[in-house]
C-alpha positions as a Markdown table, in Angstrom:
| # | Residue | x | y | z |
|---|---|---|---|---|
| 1 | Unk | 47.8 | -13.5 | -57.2 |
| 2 | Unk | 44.4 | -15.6 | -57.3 |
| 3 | Unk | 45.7 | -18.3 | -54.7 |
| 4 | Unk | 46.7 | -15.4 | -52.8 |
| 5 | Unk | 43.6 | -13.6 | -52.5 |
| 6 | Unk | 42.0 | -17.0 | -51.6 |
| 7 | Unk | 44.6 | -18.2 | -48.8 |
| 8 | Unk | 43.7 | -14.2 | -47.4 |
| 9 | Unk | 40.1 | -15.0 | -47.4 |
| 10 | Unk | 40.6 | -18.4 | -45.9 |
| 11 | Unk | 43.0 | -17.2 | -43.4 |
| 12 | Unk | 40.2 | -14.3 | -42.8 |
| 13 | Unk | 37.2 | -16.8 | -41.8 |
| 14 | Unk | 39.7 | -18.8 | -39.5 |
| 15 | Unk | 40.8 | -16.0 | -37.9 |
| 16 | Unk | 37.0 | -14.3 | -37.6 |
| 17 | Unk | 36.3 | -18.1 | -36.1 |
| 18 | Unk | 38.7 | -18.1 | -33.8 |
| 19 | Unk | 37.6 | -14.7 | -32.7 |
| 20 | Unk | 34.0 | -16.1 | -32.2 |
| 21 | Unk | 34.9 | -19.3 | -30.7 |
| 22 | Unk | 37.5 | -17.0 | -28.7 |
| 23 | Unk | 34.6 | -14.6 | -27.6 |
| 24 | Unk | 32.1 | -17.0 | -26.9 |
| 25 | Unk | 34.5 | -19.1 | -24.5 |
| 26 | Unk | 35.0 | -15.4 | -22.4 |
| 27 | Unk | 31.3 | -15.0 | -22.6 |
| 28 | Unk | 30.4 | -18.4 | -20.8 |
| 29 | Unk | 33.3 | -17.9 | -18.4 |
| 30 | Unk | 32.2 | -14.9 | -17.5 |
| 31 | Unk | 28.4 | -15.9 | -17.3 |
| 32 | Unk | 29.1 | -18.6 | -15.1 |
| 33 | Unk | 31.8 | -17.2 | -13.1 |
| 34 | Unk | 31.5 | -15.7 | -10.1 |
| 35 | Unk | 31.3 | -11.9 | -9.3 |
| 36 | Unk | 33.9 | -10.8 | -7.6 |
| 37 | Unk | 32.6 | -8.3 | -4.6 |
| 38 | Unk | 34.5 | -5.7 | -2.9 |
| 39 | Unk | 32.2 | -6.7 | 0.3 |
| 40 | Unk | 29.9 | -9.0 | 1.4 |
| 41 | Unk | 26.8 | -8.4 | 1.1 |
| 42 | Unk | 26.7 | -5.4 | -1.5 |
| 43 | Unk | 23.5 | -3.0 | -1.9 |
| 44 | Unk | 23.6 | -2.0 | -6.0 |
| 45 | Unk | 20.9 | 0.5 | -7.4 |
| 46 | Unk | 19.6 | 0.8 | -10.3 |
| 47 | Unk | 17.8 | 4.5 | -10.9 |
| 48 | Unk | 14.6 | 4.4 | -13.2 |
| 49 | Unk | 15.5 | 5.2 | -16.5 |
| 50 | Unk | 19.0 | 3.1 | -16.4 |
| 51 | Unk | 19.8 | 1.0 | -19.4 |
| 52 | Unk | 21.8 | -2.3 | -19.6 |
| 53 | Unk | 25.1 | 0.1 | -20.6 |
| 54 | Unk | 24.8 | 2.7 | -17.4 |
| 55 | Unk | 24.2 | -0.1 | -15.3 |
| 56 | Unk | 26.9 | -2.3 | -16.9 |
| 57 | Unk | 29.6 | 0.7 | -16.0 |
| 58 | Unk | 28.1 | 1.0 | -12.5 |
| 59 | Unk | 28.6 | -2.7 | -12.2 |
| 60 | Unk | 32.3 | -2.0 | -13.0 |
| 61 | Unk | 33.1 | 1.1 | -11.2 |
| 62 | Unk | 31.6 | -0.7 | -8.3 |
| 63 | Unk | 34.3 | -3.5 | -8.7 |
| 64 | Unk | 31.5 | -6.1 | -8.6 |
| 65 | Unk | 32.5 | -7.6 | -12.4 |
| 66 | Unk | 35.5 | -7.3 | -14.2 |
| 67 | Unk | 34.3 | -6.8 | -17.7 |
| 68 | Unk | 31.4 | -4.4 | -18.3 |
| 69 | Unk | 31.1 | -4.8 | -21.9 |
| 70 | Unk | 30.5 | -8.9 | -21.3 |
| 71 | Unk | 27.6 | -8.0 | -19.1 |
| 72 | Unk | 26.0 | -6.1 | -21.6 |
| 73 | Unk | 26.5 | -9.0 | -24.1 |
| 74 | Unk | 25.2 | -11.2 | -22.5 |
| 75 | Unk | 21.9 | -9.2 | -21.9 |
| 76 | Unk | 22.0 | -8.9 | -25.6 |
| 77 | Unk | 22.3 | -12.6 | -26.2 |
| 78 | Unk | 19.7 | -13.6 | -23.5 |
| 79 | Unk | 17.3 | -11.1 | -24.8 |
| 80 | Unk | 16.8 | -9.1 | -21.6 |
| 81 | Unk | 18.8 | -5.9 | -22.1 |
| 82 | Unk | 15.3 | -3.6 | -22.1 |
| 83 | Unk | 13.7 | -6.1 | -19.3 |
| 84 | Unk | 16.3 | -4.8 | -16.5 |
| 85 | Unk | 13.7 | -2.7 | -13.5 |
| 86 | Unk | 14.9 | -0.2 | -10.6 |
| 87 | Unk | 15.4 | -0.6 | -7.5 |
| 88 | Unk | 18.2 | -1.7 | -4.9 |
| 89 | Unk | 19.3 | -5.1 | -5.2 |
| 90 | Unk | 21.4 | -7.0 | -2.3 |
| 91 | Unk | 24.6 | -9.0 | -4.5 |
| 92 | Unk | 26.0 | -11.6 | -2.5 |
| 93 | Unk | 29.6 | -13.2 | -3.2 |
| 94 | Unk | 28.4 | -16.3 | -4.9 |
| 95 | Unk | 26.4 | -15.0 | -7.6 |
| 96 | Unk | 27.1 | -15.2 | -11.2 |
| 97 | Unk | 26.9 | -12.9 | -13.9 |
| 98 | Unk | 23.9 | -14.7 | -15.1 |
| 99 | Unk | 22.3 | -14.7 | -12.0 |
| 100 | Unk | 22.9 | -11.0 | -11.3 |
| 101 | Unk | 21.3 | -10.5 | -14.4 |
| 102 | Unk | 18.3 | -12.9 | -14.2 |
| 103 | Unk | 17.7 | -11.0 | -10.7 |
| 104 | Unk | 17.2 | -7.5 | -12.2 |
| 105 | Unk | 15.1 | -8.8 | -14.3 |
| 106 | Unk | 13.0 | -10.3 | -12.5 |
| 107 | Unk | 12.6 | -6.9 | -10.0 |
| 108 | Unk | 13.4 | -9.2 | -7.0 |
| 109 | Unk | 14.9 | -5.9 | -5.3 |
| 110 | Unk | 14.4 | -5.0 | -1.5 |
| 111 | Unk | 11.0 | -3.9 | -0.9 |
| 112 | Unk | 9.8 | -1.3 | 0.9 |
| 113 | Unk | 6.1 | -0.3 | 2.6 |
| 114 | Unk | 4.0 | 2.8 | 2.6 |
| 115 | Unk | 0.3 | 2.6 | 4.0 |
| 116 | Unk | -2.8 | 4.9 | 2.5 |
| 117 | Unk | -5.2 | 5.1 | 5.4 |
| 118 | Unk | -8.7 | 4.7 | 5.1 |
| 119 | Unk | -10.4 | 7.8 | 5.5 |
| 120 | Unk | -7.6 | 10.3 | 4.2 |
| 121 | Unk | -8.2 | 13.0 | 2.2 |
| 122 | Unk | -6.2 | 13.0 | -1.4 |
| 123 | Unk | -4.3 | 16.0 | 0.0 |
| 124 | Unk | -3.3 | 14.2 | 3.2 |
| 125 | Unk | -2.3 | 10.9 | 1.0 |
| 126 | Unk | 0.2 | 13.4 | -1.1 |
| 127 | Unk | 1.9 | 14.8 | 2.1 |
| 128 | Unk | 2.2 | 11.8 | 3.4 |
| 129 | Unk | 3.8 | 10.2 | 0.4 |
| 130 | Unk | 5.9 | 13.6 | 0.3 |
| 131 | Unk | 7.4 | 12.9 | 3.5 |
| 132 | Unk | 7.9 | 9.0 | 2.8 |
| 133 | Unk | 12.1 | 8.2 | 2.5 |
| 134 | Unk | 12.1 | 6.3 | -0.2 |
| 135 | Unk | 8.7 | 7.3 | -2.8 |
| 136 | Unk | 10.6 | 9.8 | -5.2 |
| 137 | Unk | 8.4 | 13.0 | -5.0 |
| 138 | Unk | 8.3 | 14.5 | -7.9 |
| 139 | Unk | 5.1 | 16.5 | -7.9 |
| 140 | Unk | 6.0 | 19.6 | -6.0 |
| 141 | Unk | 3.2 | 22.2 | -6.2 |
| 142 | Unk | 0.9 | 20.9 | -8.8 |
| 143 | Unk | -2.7 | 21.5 | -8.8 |
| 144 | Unk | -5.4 | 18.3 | -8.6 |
| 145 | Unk | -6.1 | 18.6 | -12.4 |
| 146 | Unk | -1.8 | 18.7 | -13.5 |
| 147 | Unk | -2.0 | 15.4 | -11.2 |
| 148 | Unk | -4.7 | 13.5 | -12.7 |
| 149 | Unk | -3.2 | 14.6 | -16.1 |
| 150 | Unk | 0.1 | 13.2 | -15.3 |
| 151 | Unk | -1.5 | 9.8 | -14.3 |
| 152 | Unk | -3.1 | 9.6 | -17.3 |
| 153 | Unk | -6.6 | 10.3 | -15.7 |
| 154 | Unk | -7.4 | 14.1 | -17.2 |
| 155 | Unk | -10.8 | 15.5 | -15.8 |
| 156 | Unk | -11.0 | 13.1 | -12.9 |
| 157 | Unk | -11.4 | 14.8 | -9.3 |
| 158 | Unk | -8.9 | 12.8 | -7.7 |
| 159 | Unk | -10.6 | 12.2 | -4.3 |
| 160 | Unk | -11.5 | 9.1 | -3.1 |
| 161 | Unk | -10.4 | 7.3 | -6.3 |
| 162 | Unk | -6.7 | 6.0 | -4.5 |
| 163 | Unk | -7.2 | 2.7 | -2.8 |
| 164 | Unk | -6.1 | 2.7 | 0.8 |
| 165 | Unk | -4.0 | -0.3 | 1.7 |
| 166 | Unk | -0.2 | -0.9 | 2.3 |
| 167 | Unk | 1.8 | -0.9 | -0.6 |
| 168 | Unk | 5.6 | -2.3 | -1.4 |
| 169 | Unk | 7.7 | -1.4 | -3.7 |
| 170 | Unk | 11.1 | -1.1 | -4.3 |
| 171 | Unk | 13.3 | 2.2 | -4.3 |
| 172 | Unk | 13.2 | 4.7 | -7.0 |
| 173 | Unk | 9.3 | 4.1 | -7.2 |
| 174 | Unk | 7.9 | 8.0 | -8.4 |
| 175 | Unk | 4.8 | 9.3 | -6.5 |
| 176 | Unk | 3.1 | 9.2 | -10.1 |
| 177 | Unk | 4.5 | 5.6 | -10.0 |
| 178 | Unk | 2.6 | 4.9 | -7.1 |
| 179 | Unk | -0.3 | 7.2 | -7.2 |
| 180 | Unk | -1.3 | 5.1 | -10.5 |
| 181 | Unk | -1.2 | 1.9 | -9.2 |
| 182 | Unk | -3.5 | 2.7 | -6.2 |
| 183 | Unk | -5.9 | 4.5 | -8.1 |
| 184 | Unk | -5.8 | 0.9 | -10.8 |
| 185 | Unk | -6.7 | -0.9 | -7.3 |
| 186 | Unk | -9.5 | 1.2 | -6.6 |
| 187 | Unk | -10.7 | 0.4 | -9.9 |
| 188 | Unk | -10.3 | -2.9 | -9.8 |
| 189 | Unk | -11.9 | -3.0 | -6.9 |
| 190 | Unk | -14.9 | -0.5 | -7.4 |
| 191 | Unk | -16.0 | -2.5 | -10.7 |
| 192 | Unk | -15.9 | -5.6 | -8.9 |
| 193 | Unk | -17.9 | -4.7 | -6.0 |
| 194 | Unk | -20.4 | -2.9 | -8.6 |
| 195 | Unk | -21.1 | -5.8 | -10.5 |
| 196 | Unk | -22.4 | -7.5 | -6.8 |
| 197 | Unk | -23.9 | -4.8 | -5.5 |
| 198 | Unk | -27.1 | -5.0 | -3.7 |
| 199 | Unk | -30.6 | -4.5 | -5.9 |
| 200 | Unk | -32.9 | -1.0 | -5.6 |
| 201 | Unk | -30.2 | 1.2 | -4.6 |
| 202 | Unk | -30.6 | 4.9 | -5.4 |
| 203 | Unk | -27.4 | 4.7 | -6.9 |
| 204 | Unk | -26.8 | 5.6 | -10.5 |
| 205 | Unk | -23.2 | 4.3 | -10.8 |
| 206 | Unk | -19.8 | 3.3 | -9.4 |
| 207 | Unk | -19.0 | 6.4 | -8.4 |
| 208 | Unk | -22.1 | 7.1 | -6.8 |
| 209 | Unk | -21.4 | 4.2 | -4.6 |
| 210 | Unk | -17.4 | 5.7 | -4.1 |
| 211 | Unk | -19.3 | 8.9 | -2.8 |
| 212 | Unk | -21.5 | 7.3 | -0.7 |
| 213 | Unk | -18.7 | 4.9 | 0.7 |
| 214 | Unk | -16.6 | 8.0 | 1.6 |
| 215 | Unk | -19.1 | 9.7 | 3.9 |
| 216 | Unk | -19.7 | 6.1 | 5.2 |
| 217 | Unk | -15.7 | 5.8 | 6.0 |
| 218 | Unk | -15.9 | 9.1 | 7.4 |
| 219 | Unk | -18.8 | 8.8 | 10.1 |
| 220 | Unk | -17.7 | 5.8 | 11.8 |
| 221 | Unk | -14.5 | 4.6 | 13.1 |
| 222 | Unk | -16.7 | 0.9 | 14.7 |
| 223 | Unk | -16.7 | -1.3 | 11.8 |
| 224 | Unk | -20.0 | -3.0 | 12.3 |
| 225 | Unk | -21.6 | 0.0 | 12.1 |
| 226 | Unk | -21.2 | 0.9 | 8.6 |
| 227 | Unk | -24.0 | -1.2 | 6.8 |
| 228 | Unk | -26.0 | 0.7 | 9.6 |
| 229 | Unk | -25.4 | 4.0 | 8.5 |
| 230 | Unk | -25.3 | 2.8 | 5.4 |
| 231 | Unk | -28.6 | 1.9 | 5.8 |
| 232 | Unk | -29.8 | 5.3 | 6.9 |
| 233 | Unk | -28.3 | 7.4 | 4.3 |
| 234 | Unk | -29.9 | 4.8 | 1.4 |
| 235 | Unk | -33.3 | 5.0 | 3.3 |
| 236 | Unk | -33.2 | 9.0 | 3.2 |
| 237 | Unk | -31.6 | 9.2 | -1.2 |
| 238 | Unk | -35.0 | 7.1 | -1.2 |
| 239 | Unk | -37.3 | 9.1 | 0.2 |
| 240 | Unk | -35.6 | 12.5 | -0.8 |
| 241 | Unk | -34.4 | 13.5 | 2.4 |
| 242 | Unk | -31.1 | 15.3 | 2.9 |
| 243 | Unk | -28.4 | 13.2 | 3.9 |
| 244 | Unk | -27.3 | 16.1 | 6.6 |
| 245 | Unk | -23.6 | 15.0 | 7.5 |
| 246 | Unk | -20.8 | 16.7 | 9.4 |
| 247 | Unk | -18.0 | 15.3 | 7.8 |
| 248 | Unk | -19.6 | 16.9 | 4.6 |
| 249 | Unk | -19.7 | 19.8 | 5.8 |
| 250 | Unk | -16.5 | 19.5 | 7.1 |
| 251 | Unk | -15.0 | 18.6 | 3.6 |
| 252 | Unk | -16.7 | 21.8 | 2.5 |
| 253 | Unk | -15.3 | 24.1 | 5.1 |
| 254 | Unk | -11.7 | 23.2 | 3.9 |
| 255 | Unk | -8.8 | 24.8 | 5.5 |
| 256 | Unk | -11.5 | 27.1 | 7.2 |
| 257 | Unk | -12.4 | 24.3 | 9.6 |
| 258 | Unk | -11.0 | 24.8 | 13.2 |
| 259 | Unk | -11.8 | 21.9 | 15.0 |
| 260 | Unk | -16.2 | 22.6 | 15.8 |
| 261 | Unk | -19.0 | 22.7 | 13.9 |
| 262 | Unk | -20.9 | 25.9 | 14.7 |
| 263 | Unk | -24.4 | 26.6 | 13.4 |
| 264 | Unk | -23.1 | 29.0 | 10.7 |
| 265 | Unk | -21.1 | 26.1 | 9.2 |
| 266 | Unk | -24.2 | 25.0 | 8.7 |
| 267 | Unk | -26.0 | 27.6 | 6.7 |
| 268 | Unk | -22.7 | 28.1 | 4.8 |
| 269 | Unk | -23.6 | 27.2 | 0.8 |
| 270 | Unk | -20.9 | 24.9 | -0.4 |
| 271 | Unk | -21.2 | 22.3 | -3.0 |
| 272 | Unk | -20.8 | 19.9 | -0.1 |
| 273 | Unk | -23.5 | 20.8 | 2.2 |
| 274 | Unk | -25.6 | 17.9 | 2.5 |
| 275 | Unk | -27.7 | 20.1 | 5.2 |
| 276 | Unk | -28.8 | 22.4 | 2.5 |
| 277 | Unk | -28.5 | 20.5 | -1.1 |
| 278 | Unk | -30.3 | 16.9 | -1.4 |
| 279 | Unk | -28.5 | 14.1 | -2.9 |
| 280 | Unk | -24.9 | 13.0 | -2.7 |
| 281 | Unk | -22.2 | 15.4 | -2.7 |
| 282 | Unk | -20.7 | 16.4 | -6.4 |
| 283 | Unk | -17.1 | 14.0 | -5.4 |
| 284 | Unk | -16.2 | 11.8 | -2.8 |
| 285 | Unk | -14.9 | 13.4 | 0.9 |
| 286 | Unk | -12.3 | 10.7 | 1.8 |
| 287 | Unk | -10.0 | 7.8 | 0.4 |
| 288 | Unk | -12.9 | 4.7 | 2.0 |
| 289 | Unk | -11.7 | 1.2 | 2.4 |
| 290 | Unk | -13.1 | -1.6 | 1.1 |
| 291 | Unk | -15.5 | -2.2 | 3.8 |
| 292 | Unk | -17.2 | 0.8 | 3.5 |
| 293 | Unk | -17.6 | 0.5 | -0.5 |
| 294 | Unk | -19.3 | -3.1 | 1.0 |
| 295 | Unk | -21.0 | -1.1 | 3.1 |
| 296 | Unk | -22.5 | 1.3 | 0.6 |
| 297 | Unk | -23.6 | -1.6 | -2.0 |
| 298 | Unk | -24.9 | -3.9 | 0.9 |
| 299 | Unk | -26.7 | -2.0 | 3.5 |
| 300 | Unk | -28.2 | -2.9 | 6.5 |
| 301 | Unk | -32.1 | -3.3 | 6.4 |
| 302 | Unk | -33.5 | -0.4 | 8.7 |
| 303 | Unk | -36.2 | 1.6 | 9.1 |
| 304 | Unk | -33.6 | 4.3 | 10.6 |
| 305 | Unk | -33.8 | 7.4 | 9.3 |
| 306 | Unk | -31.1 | 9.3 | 12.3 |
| 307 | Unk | -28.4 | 8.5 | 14.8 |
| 308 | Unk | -26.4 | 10.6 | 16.4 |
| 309 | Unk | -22.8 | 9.9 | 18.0 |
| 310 | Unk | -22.7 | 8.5 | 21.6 |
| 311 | Unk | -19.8 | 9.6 | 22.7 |
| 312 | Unk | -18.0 | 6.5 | 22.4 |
| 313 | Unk | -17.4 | 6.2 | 18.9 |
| 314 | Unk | -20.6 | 4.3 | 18.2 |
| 315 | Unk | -24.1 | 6.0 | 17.7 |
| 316 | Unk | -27.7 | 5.7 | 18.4 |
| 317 | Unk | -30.2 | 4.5 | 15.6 |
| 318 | Unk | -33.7 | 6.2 | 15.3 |
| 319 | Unk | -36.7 | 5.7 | 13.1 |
| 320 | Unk | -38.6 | 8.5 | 14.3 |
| 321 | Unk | -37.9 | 12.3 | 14.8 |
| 322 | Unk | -38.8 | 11.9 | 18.3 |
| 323 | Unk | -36.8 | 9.2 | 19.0 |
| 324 | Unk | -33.9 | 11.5 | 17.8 |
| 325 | Unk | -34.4 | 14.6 | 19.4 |
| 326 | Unk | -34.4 | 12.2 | 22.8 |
| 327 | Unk | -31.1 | 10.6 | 22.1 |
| 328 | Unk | -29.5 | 14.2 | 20.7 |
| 329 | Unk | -30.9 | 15.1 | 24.5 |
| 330 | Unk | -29.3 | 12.6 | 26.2 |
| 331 | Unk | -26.1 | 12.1 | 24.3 |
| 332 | Unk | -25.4 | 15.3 | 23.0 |
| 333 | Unk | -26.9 | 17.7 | 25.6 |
| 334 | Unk | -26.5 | 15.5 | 28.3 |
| 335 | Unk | -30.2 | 15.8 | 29.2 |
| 336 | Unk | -30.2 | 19.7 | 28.8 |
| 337 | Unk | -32.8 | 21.3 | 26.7 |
């Protein structure tokens, strides 16, 4: 019964061997085997939030491998079965196993492009990205503060902290998805350009200079003239003067805003009304680029106080009040009184 009992055991750990040695043969056949595609090429997605399993089965039902439970193996023996990231993925005939896995791991999946333009509001950015194809929009209705708190940002006023540039990414990419990583450029960027910033600015902080840069981005469309009216509104926070900007009061009107400025708009007491409160407005008005942060933290050297639009997208640059009033004559009022 003994010698039994041992021949059993023995015959066991062959067999379990064999199994193994078995096993692992299938595994490197199939990880070095090629797929076998119902088309060439083939777009596969993977959602966000997919695991090695659901994606092995897709794999499968797809036709693309044979043996779904050998893909998911051999994420397990690589390492990589939690490493796998969304998006859609062109599979071409020749691949391998291995290589289909080692490609959704690495995220090399087609990449798409959405552009933030300088100068948008954050309401105007989440349209926009509500009406992109491919950014999953997820937010629906939510107020400014459930946003923030989503991104992991509570208490932040959300405009002008999103970094305008053009963006890829691959499909499946949330609106939080993306909203968070332009707000980390802005941040990456704002502390950077901080730390160089020009000396004796009236500026207590980052976000004093993201203010300032806003109403900068929002004044002028000619690029060279930003240190210029940069220049201006630093030379009036020096000397205590209001800034007195449209696009401020513009930003304050809201939704009220119909296209003109009338005088009223003026005397109309919103947090943003840099005609009637001194100082920088209590958030920024606008998404600004990264020139006009420059702008903000390097201004020009003037002894302009005013300017006023010429009609052709630039402006004219006074020192004096008098020199003003003459150039709102003949700009403005075309030479009428």
């Amino acid at each position: 019964m003994f010698k039994f009992v041992q021949r059993l055991i023995v015959w066991s750990i062959l067999a379990a061997i064999l199994g193994v040695a078995i096993l692992v043969f299938q595994l490197l056949s199939f990880q070095h085997g090629n797929i076998a595609l119902p088309q060439q090429p083939t777009i596969f997605l993977i959602k966000s939030g997919s695991n090695i399993k659901s994606i092995a089965q897709d794999l499968s039902m797809q036709k693309i491998i044979d043996d779904p439970w050998l893909f998911i193996l051999l994420a397990k023996v690589k390492g990589v079965e939690t490493r796998v990231r969304a998006g859609e993925y062109e599979i071409k005939v020749e691949m391998t196993p291995e290589e289909l896995l080692e490609k959704f791991t690495q995220g090399s999946a087609i990449q798409y492009s959405f552009t933030v333009i300088e100068g948008w509001s954050f309401r105007q950015m989440l349209a926009a990205i509500a009406d992109d194809p491919i950014i999953e929009y997820t937010l629906g209705d939510k107020s400014d503060e459930e946003i923030m708190d989503l991104l992991g940002y509570p208490g932040e006023h959300p405009e002008g902290l999103f970094f305008p540039d053009t963006y890829r990414f691959p499909k499946g990419t949330s609106d939080v998805d993306f909203l968070r990583r332009a707000y980390q450029v802005m941040q990456k960027h704002l502390v950077r350009e901080w730390s160089q910033r020009d000396s004796g600015l009236p500026l207590q902080s980052s976000y004093d200079a993201l203010i300032l840069a806003s109403i900068i981005e929002k004044e002028t469309g000619a690029g060279f003239e930003r240190p210029l009216i940069s220049g201006v509104f630093i030379q009036r926070l020096k000397k205590k003067m209001r800034l007195q900007t449209d696009p401020t009061i513009i930003y304050g009107l809201g939704e009220n805003f119909d296209g003109d400025i009338r005088f009223r708009d003026l005397k109309k007491d919103t947090p943003y009304n840099t005609y009637l409160h001194a100082g920088l407005t209590p958030t920024p008005i606008a998404l600004p680029g990264l020139d006009a942060i420059r702008a903000a933290l390097h201004p020009a050297k003037t002894e302009a106080l005013y300017f006023v639009s010429k009609g052709d997208g630039t402006h004219h640059f006074s020192a004096t009040l008098e020199e003003h009033n003459s150039a709102v004559k003949r700009y403005q009022l075309k030479g009428r009184k």
